[in-house]
N, C-alpha and C positions, 0 to 999 in steps of 0.2 A: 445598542443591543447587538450582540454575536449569533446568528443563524446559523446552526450546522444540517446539512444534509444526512442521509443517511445513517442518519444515529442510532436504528435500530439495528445497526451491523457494528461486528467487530472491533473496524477502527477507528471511525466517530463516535462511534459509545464509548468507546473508553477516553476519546479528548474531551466527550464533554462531562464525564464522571473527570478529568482532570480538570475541567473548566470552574465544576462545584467548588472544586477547593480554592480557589482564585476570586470567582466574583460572587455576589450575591444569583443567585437562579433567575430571580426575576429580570436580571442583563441578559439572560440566556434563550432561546427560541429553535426550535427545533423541528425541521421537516421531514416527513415518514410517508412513507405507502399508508401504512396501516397504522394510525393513532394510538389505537388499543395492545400495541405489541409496546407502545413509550410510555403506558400507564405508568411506570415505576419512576419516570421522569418527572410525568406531570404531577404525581403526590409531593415532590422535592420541590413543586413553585415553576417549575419548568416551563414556558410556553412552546404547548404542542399544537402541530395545525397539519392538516396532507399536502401531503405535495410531492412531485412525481418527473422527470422530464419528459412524458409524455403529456400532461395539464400546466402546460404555461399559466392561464390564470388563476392554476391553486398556488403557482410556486409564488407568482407572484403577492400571493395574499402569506403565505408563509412566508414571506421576505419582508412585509411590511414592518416600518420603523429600523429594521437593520442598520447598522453601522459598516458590518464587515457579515460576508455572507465564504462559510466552508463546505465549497461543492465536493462531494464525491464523485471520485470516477466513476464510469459503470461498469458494473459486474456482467453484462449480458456479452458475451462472447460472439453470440452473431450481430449485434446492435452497430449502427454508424456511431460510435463514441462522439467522434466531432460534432455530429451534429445532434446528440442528447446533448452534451456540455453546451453548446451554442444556448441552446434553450436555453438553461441556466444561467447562461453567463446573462441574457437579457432581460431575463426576468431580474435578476440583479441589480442590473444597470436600470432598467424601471423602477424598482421598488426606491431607488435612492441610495444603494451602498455605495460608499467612499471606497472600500476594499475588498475585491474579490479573492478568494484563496483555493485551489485548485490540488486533489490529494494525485502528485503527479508520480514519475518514475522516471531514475535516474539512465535510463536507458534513451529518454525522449529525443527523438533524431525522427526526419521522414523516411532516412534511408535505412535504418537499424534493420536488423536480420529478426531482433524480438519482436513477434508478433501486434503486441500491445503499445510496441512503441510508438509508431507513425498516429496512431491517434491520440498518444500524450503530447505530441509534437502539435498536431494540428490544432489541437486545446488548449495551447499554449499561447500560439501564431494571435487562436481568437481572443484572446484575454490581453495581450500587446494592443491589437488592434479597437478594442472596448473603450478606450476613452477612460477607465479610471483604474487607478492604480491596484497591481493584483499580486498575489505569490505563487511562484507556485513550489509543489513542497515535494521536491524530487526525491523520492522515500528508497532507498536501497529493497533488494529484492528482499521479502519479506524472509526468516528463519523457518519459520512454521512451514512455507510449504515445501521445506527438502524431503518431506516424507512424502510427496509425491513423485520427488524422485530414486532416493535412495533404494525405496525397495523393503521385504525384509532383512534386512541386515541382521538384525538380533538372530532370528531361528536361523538365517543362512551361514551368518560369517563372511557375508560378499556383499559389497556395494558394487555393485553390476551396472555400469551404465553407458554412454556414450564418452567421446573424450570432450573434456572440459575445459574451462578456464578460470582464471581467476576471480571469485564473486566477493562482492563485500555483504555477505550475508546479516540484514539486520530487522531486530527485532521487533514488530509490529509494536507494541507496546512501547518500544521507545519512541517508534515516528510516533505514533497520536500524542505522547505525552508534548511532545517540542510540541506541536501543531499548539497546541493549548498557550506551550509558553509565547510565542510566536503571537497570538491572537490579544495576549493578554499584557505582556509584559513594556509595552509602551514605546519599544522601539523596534518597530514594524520591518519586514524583509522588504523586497522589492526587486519582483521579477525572479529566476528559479534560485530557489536554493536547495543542494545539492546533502541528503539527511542520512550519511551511511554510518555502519561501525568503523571499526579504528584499522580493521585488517581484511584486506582480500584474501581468500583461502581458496585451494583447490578441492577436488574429492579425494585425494593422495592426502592431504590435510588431514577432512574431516574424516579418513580411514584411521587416523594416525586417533586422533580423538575418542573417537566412537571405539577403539582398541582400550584407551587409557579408562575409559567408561562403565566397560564390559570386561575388563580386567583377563581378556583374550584378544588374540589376536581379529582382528576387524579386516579382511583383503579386497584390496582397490582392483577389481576386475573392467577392463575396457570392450565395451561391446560396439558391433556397428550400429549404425541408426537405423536402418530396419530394421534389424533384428531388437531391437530393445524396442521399439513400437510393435513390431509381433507379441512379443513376450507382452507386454501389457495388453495387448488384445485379448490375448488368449486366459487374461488373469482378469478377464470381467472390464476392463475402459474401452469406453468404444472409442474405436481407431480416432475419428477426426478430433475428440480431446486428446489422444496418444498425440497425432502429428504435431499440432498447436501443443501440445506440450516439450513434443521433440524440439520445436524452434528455440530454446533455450539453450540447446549447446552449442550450434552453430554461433549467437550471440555471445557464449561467453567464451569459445575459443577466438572470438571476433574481440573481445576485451571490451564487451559492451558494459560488463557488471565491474570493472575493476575499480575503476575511480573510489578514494576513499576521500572524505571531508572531516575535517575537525567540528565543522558545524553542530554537527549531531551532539558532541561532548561539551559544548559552551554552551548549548541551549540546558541540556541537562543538570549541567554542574558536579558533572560524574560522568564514570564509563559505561559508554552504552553497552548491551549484554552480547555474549561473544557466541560463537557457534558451540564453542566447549557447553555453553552455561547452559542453552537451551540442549543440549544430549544429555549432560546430567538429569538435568530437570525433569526431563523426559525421562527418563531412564528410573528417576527416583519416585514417582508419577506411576 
């Protein structure tokens, strides 16, 4: 059986709506806060059960019979990441799974300047250290959330922001779909694999883009980092997600985001979706 975490989110619901099409449901199991948000899971044969990194012994009753157990990171911002993922990792390692799989990011270093990275690192360190063989699925920064940083673009005409770097910006729905093939297709990873698009882009890039889009001119404005954390203050986010959000430029003028892998595209069997794809899309949306 394959146990996925998190599956009433984004991007374990969609690898395990990819997992339906691969094995029968009933190989499938699935851990949630809230059961009744995966009803649509469990009508499909699905098995559902709670489980949480705060209840060790729910996770571990959600992990029973597992073969291979898909943690999700945490989303909690103020949370010890490491040590929520510890929990899981052992509750894993109790239940009996052969393989642990870990939704990581390609930034993971203890020293990276990205916020979220030192505790993709330290989750990592713990799953080396676990005794049984794990992946982890180092996901390029996601597409979707440049609208957090761009700005309005559209009514403005200005991508206003800090100075940048190179990202390999990739598409949330492409990492779940690998994670599926990965889980399923009989020749297992081992240890980080590395799941970006095919191209590093800058904001000078996707000005160029988002122009080709909007069939005007699109202008790559550079602002300080104060001042683009005022500016979002003052437009309703409160400052400490501004900061923690600011730590992403210093990262990718650091070349934290640049690395690109073919991985993504062989697990696929296709090209993963490009920055272009997701502006249109948006745009046509």
């Amino acid at each position: 059986m394959i146990v996925v975490t998190g599956a009433t989110g984004a991007l374990n619901g969609a690898t395990v709506e990819h997992l339906l099409k691969r094995v029968p449901a009933e190989q499938i199991g699935i851990s949630v806060r809230d059961p009744a948000k995966a009803q649509h899971f469990a009508d499909r044969g699905v098995r559902v059960r709670p489980g949480s990194y705060e209840d060790p012994a729910a996770l571990r009753h959600s992990f029973e019979g597992a073969e291979q157990v898909l943690l999700v990171s945490t989303n909690d911002p103020h949370a010890d990441a490491a040590a929520q993922h510890k929990v899981g990792i052992e509750a894993a390692v109790e239940a009996g799974a052969r393989r642990i799989l870990y939704t990581s990011h390609q930034a993971a270093s203890p020293d990276s300047l990205f916020a979220a990275a030192p505790g993709h690192a330290a989750t990592e360190q713990l799953l080396a250290d676990s005794g049984v063989v794990w992946t982890a699925l180092r996901n390029g920064f996601y597409t979707h959330s440049l609208a957090w940083f761009l700005g309005p673009w559209r009514e403005t005409g200005l991508i206003a922001a800090p100075a940048d770097g190179p990202v390999s910006w990739t598409a949330r729905a492409d990492a779940a779909e690998a994670a599926a093939v990965i889980l399923t297709d009989g020749q297992p990873v081992d240890g980080p694999v590395t799941l970006t698009a095919r191209q590093a882009v800058t904001f000078d890039d996707i000005a160029a883009y988002a122009s080709d889009v909007v069939g005007r001119v699109v202008k790559r404005v550079v602002v300080e980092d104060d001042q683009w954390v005022a500016d979002k203050v003052r437009n309703g986010t409160p400052e400490p997600m501004a900061r923690m959000m600011l730590g992403f430029f210093p990262a990718a003028r650091a070349q934290c985001f640049a690395e690109v892998s073919p991985a993504l595209t062989e697990l696929l069997g296709r090209e993963p979706r490009s920055v272009a794809d997701q502006l249109a899309d948006t745009d046509a949306a």
